[in-house]
C-alpha beads as a LAMMPS data file, in Angstrom:
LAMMPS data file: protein, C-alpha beads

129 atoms
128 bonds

1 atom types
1 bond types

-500.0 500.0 xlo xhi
-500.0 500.0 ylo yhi
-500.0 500.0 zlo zhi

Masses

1 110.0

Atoms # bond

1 1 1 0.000 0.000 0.000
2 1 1 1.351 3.067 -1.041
3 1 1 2.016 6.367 1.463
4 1 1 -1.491 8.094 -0.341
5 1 1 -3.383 5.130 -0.297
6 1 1 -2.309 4.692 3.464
7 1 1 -3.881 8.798 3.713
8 1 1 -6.712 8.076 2.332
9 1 1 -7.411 4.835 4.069
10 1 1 -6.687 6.908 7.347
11 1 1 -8.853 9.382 6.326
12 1 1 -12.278 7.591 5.140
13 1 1 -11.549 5.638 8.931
14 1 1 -11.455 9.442 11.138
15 1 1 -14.715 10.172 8.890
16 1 1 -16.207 6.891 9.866
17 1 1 -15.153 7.582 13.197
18 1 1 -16.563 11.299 13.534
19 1 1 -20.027 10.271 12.011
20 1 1 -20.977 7.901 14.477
21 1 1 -19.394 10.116 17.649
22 1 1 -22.092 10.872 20.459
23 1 1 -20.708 13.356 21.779
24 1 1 -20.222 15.022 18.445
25 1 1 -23.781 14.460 17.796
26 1 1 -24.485 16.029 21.293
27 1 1 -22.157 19.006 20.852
28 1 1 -24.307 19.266 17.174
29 1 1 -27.733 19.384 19.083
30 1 1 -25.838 22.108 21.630
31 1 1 -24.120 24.277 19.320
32 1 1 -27.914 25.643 18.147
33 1 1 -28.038 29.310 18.952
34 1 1 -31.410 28.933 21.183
35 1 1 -31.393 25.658 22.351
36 1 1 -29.912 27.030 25.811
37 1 1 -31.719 29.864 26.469
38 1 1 -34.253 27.353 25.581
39 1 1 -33.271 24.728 28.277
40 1 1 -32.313 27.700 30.740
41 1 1 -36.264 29.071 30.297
42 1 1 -37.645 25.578 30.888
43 1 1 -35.548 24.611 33.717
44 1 1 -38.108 25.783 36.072
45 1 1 -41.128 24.360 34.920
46 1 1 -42.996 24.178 32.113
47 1 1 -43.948 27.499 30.137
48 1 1 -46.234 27.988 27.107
49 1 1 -45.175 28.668 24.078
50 1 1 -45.803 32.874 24.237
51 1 1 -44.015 32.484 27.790
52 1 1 -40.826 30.907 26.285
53 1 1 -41.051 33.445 22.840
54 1 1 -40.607 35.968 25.960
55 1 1 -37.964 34.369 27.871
56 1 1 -35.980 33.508 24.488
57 1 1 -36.276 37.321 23.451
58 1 1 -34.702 37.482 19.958
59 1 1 -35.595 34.514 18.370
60 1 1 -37.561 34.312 15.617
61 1 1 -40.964 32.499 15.909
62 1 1 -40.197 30.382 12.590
63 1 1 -36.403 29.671 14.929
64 1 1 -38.199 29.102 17.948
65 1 1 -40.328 26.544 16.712
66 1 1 -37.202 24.444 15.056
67 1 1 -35.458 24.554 18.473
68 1 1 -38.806 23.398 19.997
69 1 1 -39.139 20.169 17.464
70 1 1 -35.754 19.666 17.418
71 1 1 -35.306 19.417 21.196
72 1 1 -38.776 17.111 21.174
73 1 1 -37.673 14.846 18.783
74 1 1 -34.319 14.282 20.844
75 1 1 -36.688 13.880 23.893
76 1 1 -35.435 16.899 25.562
77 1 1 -38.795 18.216 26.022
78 1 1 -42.170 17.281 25.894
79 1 1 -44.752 18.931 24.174
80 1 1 -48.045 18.965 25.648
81 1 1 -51.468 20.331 23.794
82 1 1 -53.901 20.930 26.528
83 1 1 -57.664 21.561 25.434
84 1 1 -58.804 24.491 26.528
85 1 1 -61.037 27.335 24.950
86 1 1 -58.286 28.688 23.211
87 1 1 -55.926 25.535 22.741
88 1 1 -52.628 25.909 25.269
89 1 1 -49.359 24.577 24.119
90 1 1 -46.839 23.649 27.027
91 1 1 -43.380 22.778 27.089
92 1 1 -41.434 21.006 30.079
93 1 1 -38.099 19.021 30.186
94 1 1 -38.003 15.508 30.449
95 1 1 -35.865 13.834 32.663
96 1 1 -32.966 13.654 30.050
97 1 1 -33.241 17.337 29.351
98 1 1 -33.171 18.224 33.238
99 1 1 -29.830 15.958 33.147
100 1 1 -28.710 18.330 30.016
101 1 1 -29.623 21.356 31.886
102 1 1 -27.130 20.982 34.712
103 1 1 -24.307 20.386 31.816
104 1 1 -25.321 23.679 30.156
105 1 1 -25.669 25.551 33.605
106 1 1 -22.022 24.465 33.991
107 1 1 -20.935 25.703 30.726
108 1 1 -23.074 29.553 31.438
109 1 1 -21.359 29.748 34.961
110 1 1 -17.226 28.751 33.457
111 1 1 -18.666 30.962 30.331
112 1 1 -19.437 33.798 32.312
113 1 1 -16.181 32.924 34.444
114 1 1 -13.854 33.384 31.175
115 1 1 -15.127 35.115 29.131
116 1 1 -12.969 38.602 29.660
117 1 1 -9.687 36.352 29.341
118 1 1 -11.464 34.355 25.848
119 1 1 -11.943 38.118 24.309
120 1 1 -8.765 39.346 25.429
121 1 1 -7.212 36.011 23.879
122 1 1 -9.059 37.228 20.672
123 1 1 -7.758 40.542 21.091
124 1 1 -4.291 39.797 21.229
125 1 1 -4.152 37.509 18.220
126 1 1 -5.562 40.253 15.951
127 1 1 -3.256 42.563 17.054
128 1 1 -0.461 40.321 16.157
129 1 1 -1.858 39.051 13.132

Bonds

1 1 1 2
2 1 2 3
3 1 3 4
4 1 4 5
5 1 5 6
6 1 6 7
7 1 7 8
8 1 8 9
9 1 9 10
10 1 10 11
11 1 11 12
12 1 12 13
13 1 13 14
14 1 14 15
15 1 15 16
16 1 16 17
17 1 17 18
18 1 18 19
19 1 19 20
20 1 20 21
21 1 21 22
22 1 22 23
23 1 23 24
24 1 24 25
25 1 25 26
26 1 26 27
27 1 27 28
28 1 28 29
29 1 29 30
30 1 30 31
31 1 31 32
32 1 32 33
33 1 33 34
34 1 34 35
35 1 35 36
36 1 36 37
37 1 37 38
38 1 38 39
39 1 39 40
40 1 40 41
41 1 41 42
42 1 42 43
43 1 43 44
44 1 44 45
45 1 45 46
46 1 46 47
47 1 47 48
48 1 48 49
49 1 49 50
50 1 50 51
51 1 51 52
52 1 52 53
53 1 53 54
54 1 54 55
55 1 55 56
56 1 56 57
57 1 57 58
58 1 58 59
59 1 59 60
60 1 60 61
61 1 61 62
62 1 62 63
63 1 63 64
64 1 64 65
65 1 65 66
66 1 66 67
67 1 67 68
68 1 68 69
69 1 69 70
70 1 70 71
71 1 71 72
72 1 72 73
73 1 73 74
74 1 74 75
75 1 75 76
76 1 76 77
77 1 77 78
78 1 78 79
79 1 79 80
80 1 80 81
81 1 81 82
82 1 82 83
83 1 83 84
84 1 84 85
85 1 85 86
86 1 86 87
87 1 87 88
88 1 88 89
89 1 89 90
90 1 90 91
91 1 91 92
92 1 92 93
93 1 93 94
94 1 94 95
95 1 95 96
96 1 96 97
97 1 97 98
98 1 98 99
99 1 99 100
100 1 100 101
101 1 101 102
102 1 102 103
103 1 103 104
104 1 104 105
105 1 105 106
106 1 106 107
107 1 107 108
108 1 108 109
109 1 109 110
110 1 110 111
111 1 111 112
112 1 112 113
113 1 113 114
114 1 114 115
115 1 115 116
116 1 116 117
117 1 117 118
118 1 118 119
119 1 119 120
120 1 120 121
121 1 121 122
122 1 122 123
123 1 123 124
124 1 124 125
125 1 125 126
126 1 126 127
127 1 127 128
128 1 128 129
C-alpha cells in the first residue's frame, strides 16, 4: 500500500469515526443558537409557548419553533397540547433534558467565568496578526 493510499485509508476511517461520535452528535444538538436559552427558560417548569417566545427574546418564531421540534424529537422536552377554549401549548423538560440542563448551567457559569480572558485572547491575536 502506497504512502497516499495509506492517507486516504486513514482518512475515510477518522470520517467513519466522527459520524458515528455521540458526543459530536451532542455538541451538534448544543451548538444551536437557542437551544440554551431554551433549556435555561424551561428549567423551572414548564412554560407555554408565548411564555418561552418571551424568555428567548430574539428569536424568531419560525427559529423558535425548530429549536422546539428539534429538542422534542431528541426527547429533551415534551410537548403537551392541553384543550382548553383557546388551545394551550406547554413545554417542560423531560428527565434527560433536566440531566442536560445541569451540563449547560455548567458551561453559562465557566462561560461567564472566562469570558474577559477568551476576548482578550481574541484581542491579542488580531493585534499580532
Amino acid at each position: 500500500m502506497t504512502a497516499a493510499q495509506r492517507r486516504e485509508r486513514e482518512r475515510v476511517d477518522y470520517l467513519a469515526m466522527m459520524d458515528s461520535c455521540a458526543s459530536r452528535e451532542v455538541i451538534g444538538l448544543l451548538s444551536d443558537k437557542w437551544v440554551t436559552l431554551v433549556l435555561r427558560a424551561l428549567g423551572d417548569g414548564a412554560l407555554r409557548r408565548g411564555e418561552l417566545a418571551r424568555e428567548v427574546a430574539g428569536a424568531t418564531p419560525k427559529m423558535l419553533t425548530q429549536t422546539l421540534r428539534s429538542l422534542e424529537l431528541n426527547g429533551i422536552l415534551t410537548r403537551t397540547v392541553i384543550p382548553d377554549v383557546p388551545v394551550r401549548v406547554e413545554y417542560c423538560l423531560t428527565e434527560l433534558g433536566h440531566s442536560l440542563l445541569g451540563l449547560v448551567l455548567t458551561i453559562t457559569e465557566w462561560s461567564e467565568g472566562h469570558i474577559a480572558e477568551i476576548r482578550g485572547a481574541r484581542g491579542e491575536h488580531s493585534s499580532t496578526t
